[in-house]
Kinemage of the C-alpha trace (Angstrom):
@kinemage 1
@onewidth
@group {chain A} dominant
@subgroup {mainchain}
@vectorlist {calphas} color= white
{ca unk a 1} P -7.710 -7.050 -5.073
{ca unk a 2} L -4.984 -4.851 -6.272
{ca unk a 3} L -6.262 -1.122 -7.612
{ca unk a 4} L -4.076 1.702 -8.676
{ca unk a 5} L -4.766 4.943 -6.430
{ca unk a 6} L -4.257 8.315 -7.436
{ca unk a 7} L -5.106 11.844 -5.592
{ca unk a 8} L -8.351 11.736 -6.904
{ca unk a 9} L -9.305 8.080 -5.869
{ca unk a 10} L -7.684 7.918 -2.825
{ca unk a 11} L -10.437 9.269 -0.253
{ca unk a 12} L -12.901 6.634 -2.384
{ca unk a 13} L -11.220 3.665 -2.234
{ca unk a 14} L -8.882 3.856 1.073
{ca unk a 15} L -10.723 6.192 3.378
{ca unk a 16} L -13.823 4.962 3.110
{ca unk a 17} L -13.320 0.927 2.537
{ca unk a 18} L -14.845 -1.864 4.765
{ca unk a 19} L -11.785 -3.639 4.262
{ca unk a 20} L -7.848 -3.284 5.239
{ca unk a 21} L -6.279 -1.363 2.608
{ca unk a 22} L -2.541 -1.555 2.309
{ca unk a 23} L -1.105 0.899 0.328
{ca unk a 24} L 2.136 0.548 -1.192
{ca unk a 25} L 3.995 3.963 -1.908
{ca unk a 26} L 6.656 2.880 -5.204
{ca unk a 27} L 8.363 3.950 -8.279
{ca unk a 28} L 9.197 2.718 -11.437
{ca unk a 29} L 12.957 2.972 -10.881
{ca unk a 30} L 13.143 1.572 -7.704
{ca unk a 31} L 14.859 -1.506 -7.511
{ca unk a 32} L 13.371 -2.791 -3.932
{ca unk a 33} L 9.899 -1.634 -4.938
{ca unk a 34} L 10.299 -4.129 -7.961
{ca unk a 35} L 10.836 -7.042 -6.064
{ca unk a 36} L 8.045 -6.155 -3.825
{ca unk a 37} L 5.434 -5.867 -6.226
{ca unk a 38} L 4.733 -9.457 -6.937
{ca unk a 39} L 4.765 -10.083 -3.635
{ca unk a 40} L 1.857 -7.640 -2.724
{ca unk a 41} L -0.007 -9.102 -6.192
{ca unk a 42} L 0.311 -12.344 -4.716
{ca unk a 43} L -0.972 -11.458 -1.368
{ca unk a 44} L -3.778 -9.252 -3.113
{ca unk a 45} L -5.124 -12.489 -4.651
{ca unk a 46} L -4.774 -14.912 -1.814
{ca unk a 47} L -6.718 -12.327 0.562
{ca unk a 48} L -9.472 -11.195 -2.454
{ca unk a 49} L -12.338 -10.150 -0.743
{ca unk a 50} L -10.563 -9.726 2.856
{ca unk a 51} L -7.588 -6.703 2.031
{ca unk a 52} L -7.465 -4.402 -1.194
{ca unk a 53} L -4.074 -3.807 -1.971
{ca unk a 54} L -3.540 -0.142 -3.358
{ca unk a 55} L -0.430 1.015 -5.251
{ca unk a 56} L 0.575 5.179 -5.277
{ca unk a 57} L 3.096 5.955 -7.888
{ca unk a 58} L 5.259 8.900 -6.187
{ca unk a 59} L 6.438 9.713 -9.733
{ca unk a 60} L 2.648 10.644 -10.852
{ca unk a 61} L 1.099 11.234 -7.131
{ca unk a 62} L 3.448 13.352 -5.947
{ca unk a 63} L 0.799 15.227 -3.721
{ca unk a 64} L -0.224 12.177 -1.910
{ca unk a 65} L 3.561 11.276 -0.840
{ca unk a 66} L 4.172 14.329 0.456
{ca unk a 67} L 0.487 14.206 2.529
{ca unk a 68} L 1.903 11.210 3.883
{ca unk a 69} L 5.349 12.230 4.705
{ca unk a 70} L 6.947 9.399 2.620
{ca unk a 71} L 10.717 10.343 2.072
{ca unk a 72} L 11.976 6.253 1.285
{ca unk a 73} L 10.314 3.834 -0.790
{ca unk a 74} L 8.922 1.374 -0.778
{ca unk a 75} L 6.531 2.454 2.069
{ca unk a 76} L 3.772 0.474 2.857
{ca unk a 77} L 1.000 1.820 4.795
{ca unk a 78} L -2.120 0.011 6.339
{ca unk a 79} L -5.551 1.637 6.869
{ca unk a 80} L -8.048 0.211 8.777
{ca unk a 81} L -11.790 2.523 8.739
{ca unk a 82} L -10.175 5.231 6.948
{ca unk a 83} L -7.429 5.499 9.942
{ca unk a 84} L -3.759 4.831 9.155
{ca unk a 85} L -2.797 1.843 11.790
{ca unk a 86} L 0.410 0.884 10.783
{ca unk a 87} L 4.302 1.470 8.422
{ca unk a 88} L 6.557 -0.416 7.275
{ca unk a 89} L 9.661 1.270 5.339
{ca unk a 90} L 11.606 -0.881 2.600
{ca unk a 91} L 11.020 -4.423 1.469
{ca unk a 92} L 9.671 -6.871 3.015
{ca unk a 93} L 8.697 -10.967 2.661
{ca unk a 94} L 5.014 -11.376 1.696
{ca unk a 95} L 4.675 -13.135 5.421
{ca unk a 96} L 6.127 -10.325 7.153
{ca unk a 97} L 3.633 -7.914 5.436
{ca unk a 98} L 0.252 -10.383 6.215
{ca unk a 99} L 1.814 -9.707 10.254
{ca unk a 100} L 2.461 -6.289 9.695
{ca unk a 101} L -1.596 -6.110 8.342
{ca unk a 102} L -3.056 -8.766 11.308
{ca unk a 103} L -1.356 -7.532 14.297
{ca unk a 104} L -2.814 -3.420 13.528
């Protein structure tokens, strides 16, 4: 499942989900976060039920990228119980993500 999050949210569905949540940090204008979005839809759907992915606009949740320190984007982050487990800066293949999510 993919979900947009926003400051108000973000405690909801991240913090207190059953599931992995991978939250992508993006922008509009960014060309690198445009070739990763159908990637993450893609993975969203093959793992429905198992990983909700969550997209943060940093142009409308500007709050929220500056909790989490992000100063490049894309940024993917992965919560696991409401804990942060693992970040990955800049594109990446869809496979290299799934890893990125298994091995935290």
């Amino acid at each position: 499942m993919e979900i947009q999050l926003t400051n108000d949210n973000f405690k909801e569905k991240v913090m207190n989900s059953d599931i992995p949540v991978l939250v992508d940090f993006w922008a509009p204008w960014c060309g690198p976060c445009k070739m990763l979005g159908p990637e993450l839809e893609k993975l969203a759907e093959e793992h429905d039920g198992e990983l909700i992915v969550g997209k943060v606009n940093i142009d409308d949740e500007e709050d929220l990228a500056a909790e989490y320190k992000i100063m490049s984007i894309p940024t993917m982050l992965v919560f696991k119980n409401g804990v942060q487990v693992a970040k990955k800066v800049g594109y990446a293949p869809r496979a290299e993500v799934l890893e990125m999510i298994q091995n935290a």
